[in-house]
C-alpha positions in Angstrom: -13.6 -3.4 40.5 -13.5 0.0 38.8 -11.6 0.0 35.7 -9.3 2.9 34.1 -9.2 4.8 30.8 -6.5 3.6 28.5 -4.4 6.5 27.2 -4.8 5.6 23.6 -9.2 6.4 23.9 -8.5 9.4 25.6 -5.6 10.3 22.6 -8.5 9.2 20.2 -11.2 10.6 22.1 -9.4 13.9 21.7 -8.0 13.3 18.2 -11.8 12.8 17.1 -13.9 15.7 19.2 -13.6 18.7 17.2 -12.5 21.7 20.0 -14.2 24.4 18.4 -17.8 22.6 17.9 -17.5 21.8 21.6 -16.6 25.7 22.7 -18.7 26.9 20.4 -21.7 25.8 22.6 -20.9 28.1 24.9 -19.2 31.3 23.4 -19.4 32.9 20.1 -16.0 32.3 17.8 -14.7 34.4 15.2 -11.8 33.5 12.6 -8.9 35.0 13.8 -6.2 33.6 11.5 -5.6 30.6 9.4 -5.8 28.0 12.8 -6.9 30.7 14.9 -10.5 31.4 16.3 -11.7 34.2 19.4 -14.4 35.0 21.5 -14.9 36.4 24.6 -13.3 34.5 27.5 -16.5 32.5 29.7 -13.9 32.6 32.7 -13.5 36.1 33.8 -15.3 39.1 32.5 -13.6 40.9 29.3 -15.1 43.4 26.8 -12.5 42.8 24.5 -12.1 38.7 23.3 -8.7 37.5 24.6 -9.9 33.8 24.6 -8.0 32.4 21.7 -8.7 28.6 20.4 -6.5 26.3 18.1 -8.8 23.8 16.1 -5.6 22.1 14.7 -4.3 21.8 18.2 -6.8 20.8 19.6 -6.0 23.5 22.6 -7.9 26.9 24.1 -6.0 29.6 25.8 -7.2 32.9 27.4 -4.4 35.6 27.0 -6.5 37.5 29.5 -6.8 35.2 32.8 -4.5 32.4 31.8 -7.2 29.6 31.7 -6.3 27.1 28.7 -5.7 23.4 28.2 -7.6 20.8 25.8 -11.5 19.8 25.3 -11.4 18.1 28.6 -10.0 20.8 30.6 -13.0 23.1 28.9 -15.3 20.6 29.5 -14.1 20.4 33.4 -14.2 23.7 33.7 -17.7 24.6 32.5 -19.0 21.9 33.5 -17.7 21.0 36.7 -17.3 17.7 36.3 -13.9 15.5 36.8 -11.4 14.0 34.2 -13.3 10.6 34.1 -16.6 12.0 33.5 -15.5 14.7 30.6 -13.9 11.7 29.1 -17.1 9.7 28.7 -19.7 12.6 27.7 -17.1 13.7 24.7 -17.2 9.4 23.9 -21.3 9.7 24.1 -21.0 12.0 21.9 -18.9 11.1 19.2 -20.3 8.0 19.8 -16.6 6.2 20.6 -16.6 2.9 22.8 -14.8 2.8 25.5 -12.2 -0.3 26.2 -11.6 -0.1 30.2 -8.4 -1.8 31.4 -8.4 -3.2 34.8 -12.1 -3.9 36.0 -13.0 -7.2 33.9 -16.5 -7.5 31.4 -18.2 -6.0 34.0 -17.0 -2.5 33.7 -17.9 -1.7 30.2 -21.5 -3.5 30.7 -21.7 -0.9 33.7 -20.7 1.9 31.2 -23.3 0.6 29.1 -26.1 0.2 31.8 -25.5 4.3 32.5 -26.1 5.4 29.1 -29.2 3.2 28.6 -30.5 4.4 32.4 -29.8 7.6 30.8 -31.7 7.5 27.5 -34.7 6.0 29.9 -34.8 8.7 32.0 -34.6 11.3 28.8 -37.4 9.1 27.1 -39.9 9.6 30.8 -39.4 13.6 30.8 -40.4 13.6 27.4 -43.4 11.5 27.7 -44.0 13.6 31.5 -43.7 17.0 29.5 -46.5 15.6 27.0 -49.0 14.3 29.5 -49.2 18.0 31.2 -50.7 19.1 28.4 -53.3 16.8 28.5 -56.9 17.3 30.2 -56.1 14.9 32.9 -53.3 17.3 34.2 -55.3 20.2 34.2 -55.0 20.4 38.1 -51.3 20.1 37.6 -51.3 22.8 35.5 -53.6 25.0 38.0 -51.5 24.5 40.7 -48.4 25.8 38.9 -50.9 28.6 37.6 -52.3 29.4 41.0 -48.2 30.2 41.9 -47.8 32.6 39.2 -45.4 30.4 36.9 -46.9 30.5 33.4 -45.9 28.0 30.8 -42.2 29.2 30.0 -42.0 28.7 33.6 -42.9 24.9 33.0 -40.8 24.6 30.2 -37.4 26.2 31.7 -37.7 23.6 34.5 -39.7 21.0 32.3 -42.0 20.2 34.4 -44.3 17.2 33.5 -47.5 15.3 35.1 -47.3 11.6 35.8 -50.7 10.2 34.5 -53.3 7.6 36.1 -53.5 4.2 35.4 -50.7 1.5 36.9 -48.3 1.2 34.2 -48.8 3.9 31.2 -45.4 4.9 31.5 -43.8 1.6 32.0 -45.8 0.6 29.0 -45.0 3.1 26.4 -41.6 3.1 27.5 -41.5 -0.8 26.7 -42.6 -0.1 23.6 -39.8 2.0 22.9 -37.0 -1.0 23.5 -36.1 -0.6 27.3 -36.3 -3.4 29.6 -37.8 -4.2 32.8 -34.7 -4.5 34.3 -33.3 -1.3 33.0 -36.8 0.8 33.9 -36.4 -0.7 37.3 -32.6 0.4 37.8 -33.5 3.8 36.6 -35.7 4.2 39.3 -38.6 4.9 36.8 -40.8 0.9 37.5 -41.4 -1.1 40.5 -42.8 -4.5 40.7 -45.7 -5.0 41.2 -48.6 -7.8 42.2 -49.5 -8.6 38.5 -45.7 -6.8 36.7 -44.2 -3.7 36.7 -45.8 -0.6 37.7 -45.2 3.1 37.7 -43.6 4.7 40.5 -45.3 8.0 39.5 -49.2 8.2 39.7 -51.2 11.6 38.8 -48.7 13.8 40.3 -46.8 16.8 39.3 -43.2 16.1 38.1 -39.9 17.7 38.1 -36.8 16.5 36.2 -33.6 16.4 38.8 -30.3 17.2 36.3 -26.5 16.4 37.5 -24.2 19.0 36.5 -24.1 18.1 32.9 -27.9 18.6 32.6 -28.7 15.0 32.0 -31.6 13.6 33.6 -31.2 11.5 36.3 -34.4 11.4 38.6 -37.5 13.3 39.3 -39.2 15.0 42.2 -43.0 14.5 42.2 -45.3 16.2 44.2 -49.0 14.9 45.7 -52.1 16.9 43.8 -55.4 15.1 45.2 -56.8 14.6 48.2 -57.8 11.0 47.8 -53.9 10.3 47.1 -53.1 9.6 51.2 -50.9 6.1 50.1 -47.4 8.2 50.0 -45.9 11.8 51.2 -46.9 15.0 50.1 -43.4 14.7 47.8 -41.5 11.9 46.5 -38.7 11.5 44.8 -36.8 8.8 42.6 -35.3 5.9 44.6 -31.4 5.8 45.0 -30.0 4.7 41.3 -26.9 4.4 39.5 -27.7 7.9 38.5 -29.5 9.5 41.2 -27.6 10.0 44.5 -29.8 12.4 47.0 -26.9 13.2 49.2 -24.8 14.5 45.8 -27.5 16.2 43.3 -29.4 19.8 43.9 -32.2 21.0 42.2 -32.0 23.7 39.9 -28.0 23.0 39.9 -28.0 22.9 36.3 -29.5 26.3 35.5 -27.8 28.0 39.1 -24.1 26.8 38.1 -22.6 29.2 36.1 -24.3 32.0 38.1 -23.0 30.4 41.2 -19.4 30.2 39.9 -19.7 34.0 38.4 -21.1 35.4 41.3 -19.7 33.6 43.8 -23.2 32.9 45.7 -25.6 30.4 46.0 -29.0 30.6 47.6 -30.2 27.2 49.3 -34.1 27.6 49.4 -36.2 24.1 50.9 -38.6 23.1 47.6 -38.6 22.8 43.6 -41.4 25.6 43.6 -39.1 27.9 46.1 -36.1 27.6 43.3 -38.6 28.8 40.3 -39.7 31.3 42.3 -35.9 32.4 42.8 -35.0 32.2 39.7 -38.2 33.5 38.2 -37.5 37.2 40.7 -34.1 37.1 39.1 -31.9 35.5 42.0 -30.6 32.9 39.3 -28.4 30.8 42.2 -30.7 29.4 43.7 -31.2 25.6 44.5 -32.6 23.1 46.7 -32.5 19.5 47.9 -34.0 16.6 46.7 -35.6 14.4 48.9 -33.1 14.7 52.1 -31.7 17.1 54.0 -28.6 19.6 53.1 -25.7 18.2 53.7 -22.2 18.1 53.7 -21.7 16.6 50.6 -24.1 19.4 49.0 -21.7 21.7 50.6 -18.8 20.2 48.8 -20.1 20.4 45.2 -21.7 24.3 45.8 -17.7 24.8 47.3 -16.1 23.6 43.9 -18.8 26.0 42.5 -18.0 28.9 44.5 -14.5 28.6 44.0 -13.9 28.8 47.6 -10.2 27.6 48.3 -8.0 28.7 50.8 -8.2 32.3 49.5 -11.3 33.2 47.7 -14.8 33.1 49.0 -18.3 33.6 47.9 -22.0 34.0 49.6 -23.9 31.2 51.0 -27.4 32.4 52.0 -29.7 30.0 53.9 -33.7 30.6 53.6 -35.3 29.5 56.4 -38.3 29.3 58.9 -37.4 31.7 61.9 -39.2 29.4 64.1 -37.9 26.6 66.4 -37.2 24.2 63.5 -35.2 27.3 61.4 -33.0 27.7 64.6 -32.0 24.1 64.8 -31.9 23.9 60.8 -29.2 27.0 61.2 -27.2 25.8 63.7 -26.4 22.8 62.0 -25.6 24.9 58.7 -23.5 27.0 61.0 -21.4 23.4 62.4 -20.8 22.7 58.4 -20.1 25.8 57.9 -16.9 26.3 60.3 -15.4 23.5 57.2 -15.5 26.1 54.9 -14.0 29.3 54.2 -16.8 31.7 52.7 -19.2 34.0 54.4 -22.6 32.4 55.7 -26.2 34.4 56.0 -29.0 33.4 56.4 -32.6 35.0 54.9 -35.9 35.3 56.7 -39.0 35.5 55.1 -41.9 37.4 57.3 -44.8 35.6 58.5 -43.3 32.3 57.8 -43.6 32.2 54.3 -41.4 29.9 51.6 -39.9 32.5 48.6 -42.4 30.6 46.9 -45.7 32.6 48.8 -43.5 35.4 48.9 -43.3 35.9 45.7 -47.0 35.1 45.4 -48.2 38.1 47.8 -45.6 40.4 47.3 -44.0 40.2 44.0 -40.8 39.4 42.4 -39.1 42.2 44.4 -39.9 41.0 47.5 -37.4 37.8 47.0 -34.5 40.6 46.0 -35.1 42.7 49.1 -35.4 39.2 51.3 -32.3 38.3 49.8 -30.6 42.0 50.2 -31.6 41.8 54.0 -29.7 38.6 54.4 -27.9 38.4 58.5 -24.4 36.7 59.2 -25.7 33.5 59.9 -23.7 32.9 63.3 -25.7 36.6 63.9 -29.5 34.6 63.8 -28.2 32.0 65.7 -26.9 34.2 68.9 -30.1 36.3 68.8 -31.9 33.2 69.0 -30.1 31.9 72.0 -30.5 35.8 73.7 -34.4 36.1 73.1 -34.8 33.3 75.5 -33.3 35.2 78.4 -34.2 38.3 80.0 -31.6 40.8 79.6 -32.8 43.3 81.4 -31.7 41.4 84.6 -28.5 40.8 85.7 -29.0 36.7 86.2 -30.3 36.8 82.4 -27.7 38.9 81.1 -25.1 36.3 83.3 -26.8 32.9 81.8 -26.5 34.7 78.0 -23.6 35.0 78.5 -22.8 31.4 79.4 -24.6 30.4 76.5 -23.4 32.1 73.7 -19.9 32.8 74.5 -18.7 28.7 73.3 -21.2 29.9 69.5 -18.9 32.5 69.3 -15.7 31.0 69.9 -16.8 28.5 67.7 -15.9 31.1 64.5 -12.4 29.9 62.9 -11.1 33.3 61.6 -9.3 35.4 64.8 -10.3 38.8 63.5 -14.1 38.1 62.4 -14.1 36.2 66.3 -13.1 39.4 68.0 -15.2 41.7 66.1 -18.4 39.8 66.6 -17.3 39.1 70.8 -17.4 42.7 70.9 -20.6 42.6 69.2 -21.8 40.1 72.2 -21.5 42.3 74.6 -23.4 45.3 73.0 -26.3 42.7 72.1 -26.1 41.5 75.8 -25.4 45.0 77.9 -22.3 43.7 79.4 -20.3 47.2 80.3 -16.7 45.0 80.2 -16.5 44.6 76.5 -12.9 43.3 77.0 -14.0 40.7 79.4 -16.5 39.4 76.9 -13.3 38.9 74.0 -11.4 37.4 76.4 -13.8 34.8 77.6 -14.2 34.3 73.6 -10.6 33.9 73.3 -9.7 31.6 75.9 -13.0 29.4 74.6 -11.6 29.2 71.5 -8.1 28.0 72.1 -9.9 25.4 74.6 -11.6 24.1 71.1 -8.0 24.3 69.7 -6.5 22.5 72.4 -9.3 19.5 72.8 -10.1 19.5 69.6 -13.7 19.6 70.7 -16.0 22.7 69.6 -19.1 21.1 71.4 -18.5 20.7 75.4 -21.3 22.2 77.2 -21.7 25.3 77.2 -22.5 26.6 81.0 -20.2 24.5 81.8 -17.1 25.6 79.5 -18.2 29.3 79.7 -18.8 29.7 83.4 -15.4 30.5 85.0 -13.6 33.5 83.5 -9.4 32.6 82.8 -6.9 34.7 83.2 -6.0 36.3 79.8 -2.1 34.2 78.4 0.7 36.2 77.8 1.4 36.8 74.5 4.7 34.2 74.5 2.3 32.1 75.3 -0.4 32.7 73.1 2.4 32.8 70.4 3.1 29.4 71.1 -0.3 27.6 70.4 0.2 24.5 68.6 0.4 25.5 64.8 0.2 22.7 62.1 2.4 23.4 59.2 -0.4 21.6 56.4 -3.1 23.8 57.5 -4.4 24.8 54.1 -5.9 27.8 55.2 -3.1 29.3 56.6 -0.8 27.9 53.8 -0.6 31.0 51.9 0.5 32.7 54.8 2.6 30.2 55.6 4.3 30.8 51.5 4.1 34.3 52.0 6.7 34.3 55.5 8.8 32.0 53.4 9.6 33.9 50.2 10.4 37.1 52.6 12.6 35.1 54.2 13.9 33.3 50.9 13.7 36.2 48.3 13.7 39.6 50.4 15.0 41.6 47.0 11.8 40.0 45.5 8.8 40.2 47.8 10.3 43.4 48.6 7.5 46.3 49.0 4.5 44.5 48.3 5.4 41.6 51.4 6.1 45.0 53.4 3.0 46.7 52.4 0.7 43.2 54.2 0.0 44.4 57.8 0.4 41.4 60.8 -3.5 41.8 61.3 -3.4 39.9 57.8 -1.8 36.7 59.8 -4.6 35.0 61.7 -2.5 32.3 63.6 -0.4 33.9 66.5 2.5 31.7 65.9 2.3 33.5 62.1 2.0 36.9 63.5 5.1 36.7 65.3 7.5 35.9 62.9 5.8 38.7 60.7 6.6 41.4 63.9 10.1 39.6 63.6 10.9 40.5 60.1 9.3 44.2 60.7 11.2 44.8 63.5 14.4 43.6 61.9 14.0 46.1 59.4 11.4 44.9 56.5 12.5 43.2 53.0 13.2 47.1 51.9 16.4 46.7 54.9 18.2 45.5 51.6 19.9 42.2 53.4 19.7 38.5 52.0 20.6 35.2 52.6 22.2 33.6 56.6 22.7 37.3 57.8 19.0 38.2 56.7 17.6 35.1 58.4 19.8 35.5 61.5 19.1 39.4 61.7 15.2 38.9 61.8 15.6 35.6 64.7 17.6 38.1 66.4 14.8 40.3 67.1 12.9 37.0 69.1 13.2 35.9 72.4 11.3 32.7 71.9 13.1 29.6 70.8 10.4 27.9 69.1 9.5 31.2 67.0 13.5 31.2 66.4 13.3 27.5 65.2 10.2 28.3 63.2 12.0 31.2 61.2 15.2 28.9 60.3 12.2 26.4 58.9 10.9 28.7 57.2 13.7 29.9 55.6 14.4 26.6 54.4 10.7 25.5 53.4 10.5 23.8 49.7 8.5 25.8 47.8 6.7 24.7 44.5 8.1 26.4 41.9 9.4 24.2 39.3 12.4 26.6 37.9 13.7 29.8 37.9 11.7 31.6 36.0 8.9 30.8 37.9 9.7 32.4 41.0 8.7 36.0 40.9 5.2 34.4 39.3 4.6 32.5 42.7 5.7 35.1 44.9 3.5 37.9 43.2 0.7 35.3 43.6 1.1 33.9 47.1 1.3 37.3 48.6 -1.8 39.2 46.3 -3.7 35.6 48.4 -2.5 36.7 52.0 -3.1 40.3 51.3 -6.8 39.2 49.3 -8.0 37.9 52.3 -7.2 39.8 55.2 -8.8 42.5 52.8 -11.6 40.2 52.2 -12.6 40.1 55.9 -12.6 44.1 56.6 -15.1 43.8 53.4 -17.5 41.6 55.6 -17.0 44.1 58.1 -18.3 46.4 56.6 -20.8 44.6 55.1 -21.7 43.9 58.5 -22.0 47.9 59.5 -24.1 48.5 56.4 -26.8 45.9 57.4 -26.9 47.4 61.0 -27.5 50.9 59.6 -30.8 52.3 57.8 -29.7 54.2 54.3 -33.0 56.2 55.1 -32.4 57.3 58.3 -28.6 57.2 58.5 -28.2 58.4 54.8 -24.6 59.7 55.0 -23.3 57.2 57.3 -24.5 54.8 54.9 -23.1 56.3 52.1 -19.5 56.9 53.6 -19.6 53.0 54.5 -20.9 52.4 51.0 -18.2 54.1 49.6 -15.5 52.7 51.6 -16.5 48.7 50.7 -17.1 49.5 46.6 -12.9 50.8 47.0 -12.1 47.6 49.2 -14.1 45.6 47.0 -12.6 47.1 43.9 -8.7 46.6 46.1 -9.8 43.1 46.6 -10.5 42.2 43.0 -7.5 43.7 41.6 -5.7 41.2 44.6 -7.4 38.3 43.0 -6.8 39.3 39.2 -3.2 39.3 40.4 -3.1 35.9 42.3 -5.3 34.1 39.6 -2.8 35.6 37.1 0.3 34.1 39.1 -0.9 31.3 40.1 0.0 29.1 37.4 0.4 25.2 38.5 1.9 25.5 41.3 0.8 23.0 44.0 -0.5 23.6 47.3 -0.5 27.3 46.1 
């Protein structure tokens, strides 16, 4: 039974931890008055310091983007860690005991076992990093030689060498004060015939971090040929510490790249993410010991900032054999759970970044990820290159295939652009057909809640197109969070017409992506607009007025009637700028990938001022869209479900 933190440690905890030691780690202060110190905010970009913090009050606050709250909410925030866990490194490090209330003597003994596994794991890196240096790790160091990483290299991601011999670690580690028991449960001993053994043996080492750069496990890989007893790599067994499914290497040095950038880079090995970061692409990071999964996808999502509104790059490196096709398509089935743009990045020849970088440079890894492809887009030109589209049975069965991959993409207008795609990529002459079949496909998905049927037999008959009445009245769930911004933004225009006013009017229908949503957005155009200069039961009545459709009519009365989280007042032109700089961020955000799109198809050699008119058109969207975001991360305040 888990146990919880009593208020009065966390009051101490805080009392004790001085704010501006802790801050200090990670941006330069300046007095700035008697209890006043400033720096330069490490949440949004600022050439001017508007990040203000309050050593006698223990608080932060950024004048510029709005962040502020205690040490803990710092330490969440650059760190990415939860409540619990920024609790328990500020004890560690004023050295405070916790009391827990609730789990018995067994939870502080457990808090107690994780610092000790955590000092045994810091004690094994440093004894690793010594015994590379040694002449018995001279292989070790030749193989990281032979792959261009020099000794700065080794250091950055500490690597170390795991010596002969059964038990030298387990030994001097003993020596030191740890246990058996506690070198077992850090994953660092086994038992063995005569005692406890090593788990490494003359292999080259990599320290795993978690987010808060504490060491947790290692990653070793196989150097001689006469070492055929386990796999080329190995890793540290699953610990109190180390969980494969929820660490990435390289984590701790990508993060705050990752969260700045909005991108991360998944590579496959520990040498593929120093060769990344090494060229210069700083967000990359790979898995230890298992396969990407979803939980991996959750922690890069918190990283990326990717909510209902914002979204970042995820850029897969893989084989484009066989085995990278399968490896994409189940990327591309985790990636319909989230809401950012996927790529993936092909190497030529086959090769990891890691020989890339070895035959061709640091650039090369730049340009490889430059040329990234819409993942969905590698996927589909798989499928096609299996069928000969120069007949019209293969351009029939293509068809079949790949329509349900298609259908399969969440957001409406990015599924219509790339089904128009399909049919250029195919040589189908009736374009419209193709977006129709898409269509239909994808409101079967909707309607079964099944993406995965077969796909000859889902995609073989064409349906007749719906009406739009029809297509208006798809079922529609109110807690969708992804459409709950546009969800907010119908409500205050229906609310608070003087107060959305222009900027509600200004956000096209295209920028709805359910049907249902779109509707009651035609409504309120076509009843005049916010700028119409009504309010209140004749505003609401005038814009049902202009529907036919009872349950669009019922939908508007809900709407107009919808709790929304503002907590007084005052707050309400705050979450109405906010809610509606989202919607408008986001429809914006998907004409950037558009474009993005365009660019990649077009050479900037040979189509130079084609290129450069695109180019020119995303830097202003881009530019649009960050102004959007500075205004809905401004607004956005506490409101929940915002």
């Amino acid at each position: 039974m888990a146990g919880r933190l009593p208020d009065r440690d966390i009051a101490a905890i805080r009392e004790r931890v001085r704010i501006e030691d802790v801050v200090g780690e990670y941006v330069a202060l300046k007095r700035a008055g008697a209890d006043s110190l400033k720096g330069l905010c490490p949440f949004h970009d600022e050439k001017s310091p508007s990040f203000h913090v309050r050593p006698n009050h223990g608080l932060f606050h950024c004048f510029g983007c709005g962040e502020g709250g205690d040490v803990f909410a710092f330490l969440q925030k650059m760190e990415h860690v939860g409540f619990v866990e920024a609790v328990e490194q500020m004890a560690d490090r004023i050295g405070y005991k916790i009391n827990y209330e609730g789990g018995g003597t067994s939870v502080q003994r457990d808090r107690g076992t994780r610092s000790r596994l955590v000092a045994a794991n810091a004690a094994a890196h440093e004894f690793y990093i010594g015994q590379l240096r040694e002449s018995e790790a001279q292989t070790a160091r030749n193989y990281l030689t032979d792959r261009q990483f020099d000794a700065a290299a080794w250091q950055q991601f500490g690597c170390g060498y795991a010596p002969g011999g059964w038990d030298t670690l387990t030994k001097h580690l003993l020596r030191k004060g740890f246990t058996v028991p506690e070198l077992e449960a850090a994953g660092l001993s086994k038992p063995g015939r005569r005692g406890p053994i090593d788990r490494f043996h003359r292999r080259l080492l990599w320290p795993i971090r978690n987010l808060g750069g504490e060491v947790i496990g290692f990653g070793a890989r196989r150097l001689f040929d006469d070492d055929q007893m386990t796999a080329k790599y190995i890793n540290t067994s699953e610990t109190l510490l180390y969980k494969k499914s929820q660490v990435l290497f390289g984590l701790d040095h990508a993060k705050r790249e990752i969260a700045k950038g909005r991108q991360v880079v998944v590579v496959e090995g520990y040498t593929d993410v120093m060769a990344m970061h090494m060229a210069g692409v700083k967000t990359a990071v790979a898995s230890c010991g298992t396969a990407f999964g979803s939980e991996h996808l959750s922690l890069l999502r918190r990283l990326l900032m990717d909510d209902t509104w914002m979204s970042g790059e995820f850029i897969y490196t893989f084989d484009g054999d066989e085995a990278g096709l399968a490896a994409a398509q189940k990327a591309f089935a985790g990636d319909q759970k989230i809401a950012m743009q996927t790529y993936i990045a092909i190497a030529p020849d086959g090769q990891d970044p890691c020989e890339l970088r070895q035959h061709s440079g640091d650039a090369a890894l730049k340009d490889l990820v430059a040329r990234r492809i819409p993942l969905f887009e590698f996927i589909v030109k798989g499928y096609l290159a299996q069928y000969d589209l120069d007949s019209a049975q293969g351009q029939v069965e293509a068809l079949r295939r790949t329509v349900p991959v298609v259908a399969q993409i969440t957001d409406n207008a990015s599924r219509k652009a790339y089904a128009t795609r399909l049919a250029g990529w195919i040589g189908w002459d009736d374009i419209q057909m193709v977006v129709r079949r898409v269509g239909d496909e994808a409101r079967r998905n909707r309607t079964q809640g099944n993406g995965s049927a077969t796909p000859a037999r889902r995609a073989g008959a064409e349906a007749p197109a719906q009406p739009a009445a029809e297509r208006a009245a798809a079922p529609l769930n109110p807690n969708d969070p992804t459409l709950l911004p546009q969800r907010h933004a119908l409500a205050v225009a229906l609310q608070y017409p003087a107060l959305a006013g222009p900027a509600f009017d200004a956000i096209e229908a295209e920028a709805f992506t359910h049907p249902t949503y779109v509707a009651v957005r035609s409504a309120i155009s076509e009843a005049g607009g916010t700028a119409l200069g009504l309010g209140g039961a004749e505003w609401v009545a005038r814009v049902a007025d202009h529907t036919d459709d009872l349950t669009l009519r019922a939908l508007v009365s809900e709407l107009a009637a919808l709790p929304l989280p503002i907590k007084s007042i005052d707050d309400v032109q705050r979450f109405i700028t906010g809610v509606l700089a989202r919607t408008q961020e986001a429809w914006v955000g998907r004409q950037v990938a558009e474009l993005k799109s365009k660019l990649q198809r077009i050479s900037s050699t040979e189509q130079s001022e084609a290129y450069m008119a695109l180019f020119g058109d995303l830097v202003a969207l881009e530019q649009y869209r960050r102004s959007l975001q500075a205004q809905a991360i401004g607004n956005s305040g506490d409101f929940v479900g915002n």
